[in-house]
C-alpha positions as CSV (number, residue, x, y, z in Angstrom):
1,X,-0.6,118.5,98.1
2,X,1.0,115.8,95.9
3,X,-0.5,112.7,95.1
4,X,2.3,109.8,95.1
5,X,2.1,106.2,93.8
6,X,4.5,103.4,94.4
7,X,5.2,100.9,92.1
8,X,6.7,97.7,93.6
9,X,7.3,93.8,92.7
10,X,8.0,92.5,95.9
11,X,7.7,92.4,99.8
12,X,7.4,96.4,100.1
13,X,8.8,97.2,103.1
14,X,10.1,100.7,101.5
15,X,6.7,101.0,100.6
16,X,5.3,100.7,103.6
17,X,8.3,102.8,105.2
18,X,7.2,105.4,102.5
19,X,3.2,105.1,103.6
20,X,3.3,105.4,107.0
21,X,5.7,109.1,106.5
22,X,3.4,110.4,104.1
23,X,0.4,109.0,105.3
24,X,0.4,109.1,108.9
25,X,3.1,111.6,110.0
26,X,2.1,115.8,110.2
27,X,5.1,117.3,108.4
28,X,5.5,114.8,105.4
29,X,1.5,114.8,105.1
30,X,1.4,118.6,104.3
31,X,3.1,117.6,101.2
32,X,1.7,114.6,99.8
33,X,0.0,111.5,100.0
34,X,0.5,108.3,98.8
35,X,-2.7,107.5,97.1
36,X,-2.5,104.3,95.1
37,X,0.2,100.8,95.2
38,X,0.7,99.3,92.4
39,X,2.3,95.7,91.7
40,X,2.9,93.6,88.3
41,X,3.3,90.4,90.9
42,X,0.1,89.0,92.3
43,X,1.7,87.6,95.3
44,X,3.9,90.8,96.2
45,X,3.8,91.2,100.3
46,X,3.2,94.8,98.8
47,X,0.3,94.6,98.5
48,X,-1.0,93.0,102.1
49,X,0.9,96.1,103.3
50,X,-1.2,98.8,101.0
51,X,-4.0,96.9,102.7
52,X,-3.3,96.9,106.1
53,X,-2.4,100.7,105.8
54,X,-5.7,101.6,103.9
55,X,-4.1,102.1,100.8
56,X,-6.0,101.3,97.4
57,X,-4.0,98.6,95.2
58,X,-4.0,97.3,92.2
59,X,-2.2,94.5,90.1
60,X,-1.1,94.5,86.4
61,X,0.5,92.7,83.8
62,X,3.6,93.7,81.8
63,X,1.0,93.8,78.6
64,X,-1.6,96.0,80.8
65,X,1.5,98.5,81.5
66,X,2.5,98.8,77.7
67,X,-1.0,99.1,76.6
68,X,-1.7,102.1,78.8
69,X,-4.2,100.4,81.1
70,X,-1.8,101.8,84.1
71,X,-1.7,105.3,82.5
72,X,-5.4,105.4,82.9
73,X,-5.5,104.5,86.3
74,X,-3.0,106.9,87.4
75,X,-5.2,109.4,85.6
76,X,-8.1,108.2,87.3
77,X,-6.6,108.7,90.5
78,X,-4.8,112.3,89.7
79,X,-1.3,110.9,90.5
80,X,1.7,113.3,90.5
81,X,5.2,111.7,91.5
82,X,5.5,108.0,90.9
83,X,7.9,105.9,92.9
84,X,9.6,102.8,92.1
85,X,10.4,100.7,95.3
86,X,11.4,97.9,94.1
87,X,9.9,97.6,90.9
88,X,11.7,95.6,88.3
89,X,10.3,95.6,85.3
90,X,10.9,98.7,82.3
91,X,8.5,102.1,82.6
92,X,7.2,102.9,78.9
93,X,8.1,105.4,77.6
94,X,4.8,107.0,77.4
95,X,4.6,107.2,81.1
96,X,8.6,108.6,81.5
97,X,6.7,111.3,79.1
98,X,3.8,112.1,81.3
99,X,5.7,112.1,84.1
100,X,8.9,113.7,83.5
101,X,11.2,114.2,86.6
102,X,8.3,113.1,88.2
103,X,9.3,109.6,88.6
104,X,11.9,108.7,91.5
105,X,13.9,105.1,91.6
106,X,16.0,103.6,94.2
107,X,19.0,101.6,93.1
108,X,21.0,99.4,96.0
109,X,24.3,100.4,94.9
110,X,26.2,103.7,93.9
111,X,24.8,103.9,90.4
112,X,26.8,104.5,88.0
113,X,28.4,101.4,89.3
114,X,26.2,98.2,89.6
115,X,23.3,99.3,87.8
116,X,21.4,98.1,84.2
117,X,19.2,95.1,83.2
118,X,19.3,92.5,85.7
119,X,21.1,94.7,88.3
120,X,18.7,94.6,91.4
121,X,18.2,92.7,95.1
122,X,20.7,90.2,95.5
123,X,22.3,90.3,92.1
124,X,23.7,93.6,93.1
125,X,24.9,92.4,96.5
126,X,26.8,89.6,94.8
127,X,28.2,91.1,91.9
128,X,29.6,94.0,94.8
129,X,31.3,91.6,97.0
130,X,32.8,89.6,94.2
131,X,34.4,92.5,92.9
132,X,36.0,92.9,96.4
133,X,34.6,96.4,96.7
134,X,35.1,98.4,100.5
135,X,31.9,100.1,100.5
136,X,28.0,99.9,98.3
137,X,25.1,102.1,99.6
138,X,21.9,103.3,97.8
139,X,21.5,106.0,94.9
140,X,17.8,107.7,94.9
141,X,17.7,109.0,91.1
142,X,15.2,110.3,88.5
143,X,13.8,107.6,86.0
144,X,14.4,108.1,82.6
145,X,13.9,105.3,79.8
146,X,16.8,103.7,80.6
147,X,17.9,101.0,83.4
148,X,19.2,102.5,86.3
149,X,20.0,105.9,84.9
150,X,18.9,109.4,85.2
151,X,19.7,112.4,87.5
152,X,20.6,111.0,90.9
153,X,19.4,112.9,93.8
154,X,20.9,111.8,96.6
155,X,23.6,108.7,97.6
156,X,24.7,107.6,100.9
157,X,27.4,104.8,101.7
158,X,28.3,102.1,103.9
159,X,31.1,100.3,104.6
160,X,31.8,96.7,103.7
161,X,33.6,94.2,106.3
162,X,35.8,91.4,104.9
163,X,33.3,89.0,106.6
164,X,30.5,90.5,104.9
165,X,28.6,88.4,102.6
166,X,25.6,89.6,100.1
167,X,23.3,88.8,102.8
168,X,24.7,91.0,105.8
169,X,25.7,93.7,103.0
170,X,21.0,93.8,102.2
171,X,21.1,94.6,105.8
172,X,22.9,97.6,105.6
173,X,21.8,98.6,102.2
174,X,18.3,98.3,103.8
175,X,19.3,100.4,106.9
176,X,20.0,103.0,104.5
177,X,16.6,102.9,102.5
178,X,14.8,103.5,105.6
179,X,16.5,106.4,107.0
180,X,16.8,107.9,103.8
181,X,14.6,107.1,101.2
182,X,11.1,108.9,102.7
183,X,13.6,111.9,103.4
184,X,14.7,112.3,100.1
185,X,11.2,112.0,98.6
186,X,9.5,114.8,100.7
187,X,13.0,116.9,99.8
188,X,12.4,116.5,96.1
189,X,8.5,117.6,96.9
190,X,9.3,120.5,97.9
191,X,11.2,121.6,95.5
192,X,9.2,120.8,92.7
């Protein structure tokens, strides 16, 4: 059995989508676990959620992940597969290394499009429906040391109304997260 940890800046509601699948559902279970929620933002909702769900947390600073602090602890706690759920800021390199195409991302657009520094939450939203486009949807990809980028495993789409705005467009970028994102994980799992 795999032993998963998410990395996440904010409120964590993939994370706690991704949890209660691995954690408390049969089939997903028999493949991994999520183990360990890790946040660089002291006031992440993540990290209530971990809590509530009896998942260990902890909370760094950007200088404790360059320094390998967070390398340790994913050693200490045998980690496999790392997902990001929200995280924003840069994996070293030294953990893209020790965890090649072993690190999964979720982007709210169709990466190529919409993606790099910056690109994430809202910012994509808006910089989507300026550009007048008629659909977005979420890309689930392999981290590599670059923003946004990396093999993508899986995309799905949605359509965008002329009366949507970058709030109601969230809402259906969200929709898609939580149908799909657990799904894709364990899929990945198994193949590996």
């Amino acid at each position: 059995m795999k032993r998963i940890a998410i990395f996440v800046s904010g409120s964590g509601t993939n994370a706690e989508n991704i949890i209660r699948h691995f954690n408390y559902d049969k089939e997903y279970g028999s493949y991994a676990k999520v183990e360990l929620v890790l946040s660089n933002r002291p006031d992440a909702y993540a990290i209530t959620r971990a809590c509530r769900l009896e998942v260990p947390s902890f909370v760094f600073t950007a200088d404790m992940l360059k320094s390998g602090t967070v390398s340790e602890i994913l050693g200490l706690y045998k980690i496999d597969i790392i997902i990001l759920a929200g995280f924003l800021l840069k994996i070293p390199d030294r953990i893209i290394s020790d965890f090649e195409n072993r690190i999964i991302n979720i982007h709210p657009a169709l990466l190529p499009a919409y993606g790099g520094k910056g690109m994430y939450g809202h910012h994509v939203h808006e910089a989507v429906i300026r550009a007048g486009e008629k659909e977005s949807g979420i890309t689930v990809h392999l981290a590599n040391g670059k923003y946004d980028d990396g093999t993508i495993l899986f995309q799905a789409k949605c359509n965008i109304a002329e009366h949507d705005d970058a709030e109601s467009l969230a809402g259906k970028i969200h929709e898609l997260e939580q149908r799909y994102f657990p799904e894709v994980i364990l899929n990945y799992i198994k193949g590996i």
